[in-house]
Every structure is written in C-alpha cells, then in structure tokens.
N, C-alpha and C positions, 0 to 999 in steps of 0.2 A: 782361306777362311771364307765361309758363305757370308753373306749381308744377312746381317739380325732380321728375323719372322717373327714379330709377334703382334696381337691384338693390342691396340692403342693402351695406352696407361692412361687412367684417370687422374686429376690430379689429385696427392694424398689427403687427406680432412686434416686439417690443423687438428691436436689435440687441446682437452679441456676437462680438468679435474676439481671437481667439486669438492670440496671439505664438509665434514657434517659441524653443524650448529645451526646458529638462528642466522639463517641470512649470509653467511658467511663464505666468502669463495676465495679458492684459492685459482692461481692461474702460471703454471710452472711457463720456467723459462724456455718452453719447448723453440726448436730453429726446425728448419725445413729444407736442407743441404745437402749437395752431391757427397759421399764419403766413399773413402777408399777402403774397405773391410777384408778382414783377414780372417781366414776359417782353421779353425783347429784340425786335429788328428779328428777328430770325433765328424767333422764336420760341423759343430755349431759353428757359431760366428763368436771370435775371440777378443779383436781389436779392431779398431778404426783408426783410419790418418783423416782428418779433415785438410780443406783445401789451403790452409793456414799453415800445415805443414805439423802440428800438433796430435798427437799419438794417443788414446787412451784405452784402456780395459772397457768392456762392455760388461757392466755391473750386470745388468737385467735386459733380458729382448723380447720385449713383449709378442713379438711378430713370430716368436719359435722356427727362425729359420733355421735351414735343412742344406747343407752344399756341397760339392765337393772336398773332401780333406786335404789341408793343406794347400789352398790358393786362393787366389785376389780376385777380388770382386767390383766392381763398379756399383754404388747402389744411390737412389734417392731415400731418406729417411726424416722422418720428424725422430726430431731426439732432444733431450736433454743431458746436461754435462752435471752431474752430483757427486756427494762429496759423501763417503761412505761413515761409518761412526769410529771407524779405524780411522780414518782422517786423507783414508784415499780416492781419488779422485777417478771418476772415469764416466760413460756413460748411458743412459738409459734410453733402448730404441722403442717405440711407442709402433712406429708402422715405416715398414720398408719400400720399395719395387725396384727389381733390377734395372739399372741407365742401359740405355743401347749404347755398347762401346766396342763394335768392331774395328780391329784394325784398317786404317788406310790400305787401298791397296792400288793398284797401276792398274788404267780401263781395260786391256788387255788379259787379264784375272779375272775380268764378269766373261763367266763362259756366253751366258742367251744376250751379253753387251751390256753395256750401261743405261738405264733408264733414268731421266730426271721429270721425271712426275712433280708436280707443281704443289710445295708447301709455301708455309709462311715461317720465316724466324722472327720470335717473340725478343728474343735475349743471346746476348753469346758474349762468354768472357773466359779469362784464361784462370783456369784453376790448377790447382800440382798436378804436373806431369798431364794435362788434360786440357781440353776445348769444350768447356760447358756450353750447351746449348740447347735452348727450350723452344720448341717445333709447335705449330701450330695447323695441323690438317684437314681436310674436312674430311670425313667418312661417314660412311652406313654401317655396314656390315662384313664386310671385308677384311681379309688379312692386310695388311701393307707390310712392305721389305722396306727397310730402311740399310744404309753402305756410305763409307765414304770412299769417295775415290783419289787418289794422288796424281795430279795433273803434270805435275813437275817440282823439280827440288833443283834449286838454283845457288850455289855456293859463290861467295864473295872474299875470297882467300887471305885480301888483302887487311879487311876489315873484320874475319871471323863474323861475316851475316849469312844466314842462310832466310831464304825466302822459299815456305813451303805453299804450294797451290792446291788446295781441295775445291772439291766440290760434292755435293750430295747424293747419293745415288736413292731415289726414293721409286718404285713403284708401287701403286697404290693398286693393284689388280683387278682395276676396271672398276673401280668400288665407284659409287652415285658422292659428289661430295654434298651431303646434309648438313651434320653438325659436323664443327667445330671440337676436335681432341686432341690435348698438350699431351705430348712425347717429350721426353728426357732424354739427350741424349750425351754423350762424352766423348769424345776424341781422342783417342791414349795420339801422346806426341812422344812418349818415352823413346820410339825409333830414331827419332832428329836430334835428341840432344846427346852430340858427341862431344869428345874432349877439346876441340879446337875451334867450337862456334862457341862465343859469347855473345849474342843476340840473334832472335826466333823472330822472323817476321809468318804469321799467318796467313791465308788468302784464303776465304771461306766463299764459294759462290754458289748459288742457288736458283731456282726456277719460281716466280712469284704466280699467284692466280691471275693475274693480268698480264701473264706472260712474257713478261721479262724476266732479262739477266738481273741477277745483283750479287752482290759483294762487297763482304765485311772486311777489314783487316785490323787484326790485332799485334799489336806491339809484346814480345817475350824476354824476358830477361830469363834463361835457365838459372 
C-alpha cells in the first residue's frame, strides 16, 4: 500500500442551524469526530461505529457521499445523533472528509525510502481499533504524502505486552512551509491486536520544525 497523496484537509466549519421566528435560534448538538463508516451495496454510506464503540444508521447525509460498495471507511464528520419519529435513533452527517489511514508498514516497503519531513502533532489519542491524530503542517501549494512506518514490534510473552514503534512517514515535496494546515489522520492498529496480547503500548515518533526527535506514547487496553 502506497502513503496517502492528498491536498491538505481544511479544518471542517462547525455546523449552525437557524430556526425561523423572532430572534429565535436553535443550535443542534452537532460533534466533530473520527467515525468508522460503512457503505452499502449501493455505495452510499449506511452506518457508523463511533470511537465509543457505538453503532448507528445514518438517517440523513447531507454530504451525498459516493464510495466504494461494501467497505470501511475512516472518515472526519460533523454530525449529529437524532431520534427519528419512529423512535429510532441514528445519525445525521452535516459534512465529511476522508482521515488518512494507511496502513503501517516496515521502512523497507517505501520503494524511493522513507522520508520524515518535519510536521507538528497537535493531539493524538487512542480511539477503536485506531491512533487518532491531528497534524499540523506548514504548506503553500503542494501535494504532501503522508505513511506510517513500523519500526518494530516487540512482544512480552510473559505479560501479553506488546510494544508497537511508529513513526511518520511525511514528505512534503519541496512545498515552501507558509501557512499552517490540520490533517487528520488515523492509524488502523487492528493488525496488533491478536488473541494473546492484552495490552497495546504505542510509540509514535516524529520530526518537529525545530528539528528534533519526539515521541508520544500511549497506553491501549484492546
């Protein structure tokens, strides 16, 4: 699997829904959340798992996404959870964009090598079956590749720990950094959790604009 190509994501506009009368506003419980989306035979988009681990129908999508049939998606969404006049529940997506979620893969896998071009991580936490994490680039105009790489995978037999080592594979393709644009991106970890580890340690390491190492680690209960 190649490292995701795409033009930076902006970040999504909150939503804001006006009621008619005198003055009157209304302001739905809209969230702004990684979801794990599921696409019908048809290709719409059917279902969502949020990172709670919570399943619902997709009443309404305002966004008229279009995908391949029958498979999973990583997405960012503003959405709301409502409650249908039938009394079921499910939810309402207002605006989408695909997360970057390429698989890990071993530095040996980057055919032209690994590049660690210099971002910023804003946030990173562990969500289902995933490593949410919100990028902070600078770019002009440019495409940028973003990858994660797997440095090693370290098993504790004794104790069922494993200890996974990433780090970022980012080249920014000579792009001028100007401004400042948040990436989304996701970390499937579904690879690591096998039958006989019952704790996930993460190792998240990166390249800063001031040119250092760093590294996160988060703590995983599967």
């Amino acid at each position: 699997m190649k490292p995701s190509k795409v033009l930076l994501l902006l970040l999504l506009s909150a939503v804001l829904l006006i009621a008619c009368g005198d003055d009157d506003y209304y302001y739905p419980s809209v969230k702004l959340e990684f979801l794990t989306a599921r696409s019908t035979a048809a290709g719409t988009l059917g279902t969502v798992i949020t990172d709670e681990g919570e399943t619902y129908p997709i009443i309404e999508d305002l966004s008229h996404t279009r995908t391949t049939p029958d498979s999973t998606l990583r997405i960012v969404s503003n959405y709301e959870v409502i409650t249908t006049s039938e009394g079921t529940q499910g939810v309402k997506l207002y605006a989408l964009a695909a997360a970057l979620s390429p698989l890990p893969k071993p530095a040996d896998a980057f055919q032209e090598g690994v590049k660690h071009d210099a971002a910023e991580v804003t946030s990173i936490w562990a969500g289902l079956h995933y490593l949410n994490i919100l990028l902070d680039l600078k770019a002009q105009n440019r495409t940028h590749t973003i990858g994660f790489v797997q440095e090693s995978v370290t098993d504790n037999e004794a104790t069922r720990h494993r200890t996974v080592h990433l780090s970022l594979y980012h080249d920014n393709g000579g792009d001028v950094p100007a401004y400042s644009r948040r990436v989304y991106a996701s970390v499937p970890l579904q690879p690591y959790y096998t039958e006989n580890i019952r704790q996930l340690t993460v190792l998240f390491e990166y390249t800063t604009y001031e040119g250092e190492q760093k590294q996160y680690q988060v703590e995983i209960v599967p």
